[in-house]
C-alpha positions in Angstrom: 22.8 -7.3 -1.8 22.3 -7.0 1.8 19.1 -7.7 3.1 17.7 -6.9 6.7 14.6 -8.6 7.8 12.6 -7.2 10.8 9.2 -8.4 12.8 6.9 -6.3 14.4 3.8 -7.0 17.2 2.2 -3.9 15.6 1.5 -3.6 12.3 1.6 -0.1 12.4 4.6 0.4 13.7 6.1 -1.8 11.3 4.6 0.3 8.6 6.2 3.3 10.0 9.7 1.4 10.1 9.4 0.6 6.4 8.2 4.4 5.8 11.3 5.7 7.6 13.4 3.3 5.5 11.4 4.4 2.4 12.3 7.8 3.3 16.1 7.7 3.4 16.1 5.7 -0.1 15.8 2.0 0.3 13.3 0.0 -0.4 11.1 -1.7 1.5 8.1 -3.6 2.2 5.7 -4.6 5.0 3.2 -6.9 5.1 -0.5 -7.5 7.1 -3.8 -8.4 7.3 -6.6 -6.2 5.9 -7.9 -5.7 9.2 -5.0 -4.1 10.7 -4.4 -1.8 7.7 -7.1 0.4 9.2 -5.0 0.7 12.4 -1.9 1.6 9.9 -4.0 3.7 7.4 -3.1 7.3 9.2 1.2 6.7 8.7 0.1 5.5 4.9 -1.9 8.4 3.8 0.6 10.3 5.3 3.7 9.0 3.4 1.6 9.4 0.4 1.5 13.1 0.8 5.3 13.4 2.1 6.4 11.0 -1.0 9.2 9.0 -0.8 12.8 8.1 -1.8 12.9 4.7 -2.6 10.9 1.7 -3.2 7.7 1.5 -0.9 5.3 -1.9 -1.0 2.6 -2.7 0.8 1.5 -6.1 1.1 -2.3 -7.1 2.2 -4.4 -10.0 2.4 -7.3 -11.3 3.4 
């Protein structure tokens, strides 16, 4: 398996990279604080009415 690993200063933007990926049928998953998951909330409710390809998870915590 090959396995690429990417960091992001915004965590919406790092959300939208693991959409995109999402999109063309790998999986992925991103992870954040709570906090900035209502900066990143408009690209997740939108990839949940797009749908997606592959695997999509979304880590948060407190």
């Amino acid at each position: 398996m090959i396995f690429y690993v990417g960091w992001s200063v915004n965590d919406k933007v790092a959300l939208e990279i693991a959409a995109g990926a999402s999109l063309a049928g790998a999986r992925s998953v991103v992870t954040m604080k709570q906090v900035e998951l209502n900066v990143a909330a408009d690209p997740l409710l939108s990839l949940s009415i797009i749908g997606i390809e592959g695997g999509f998870d979304c880590i948060c915590c407190r």
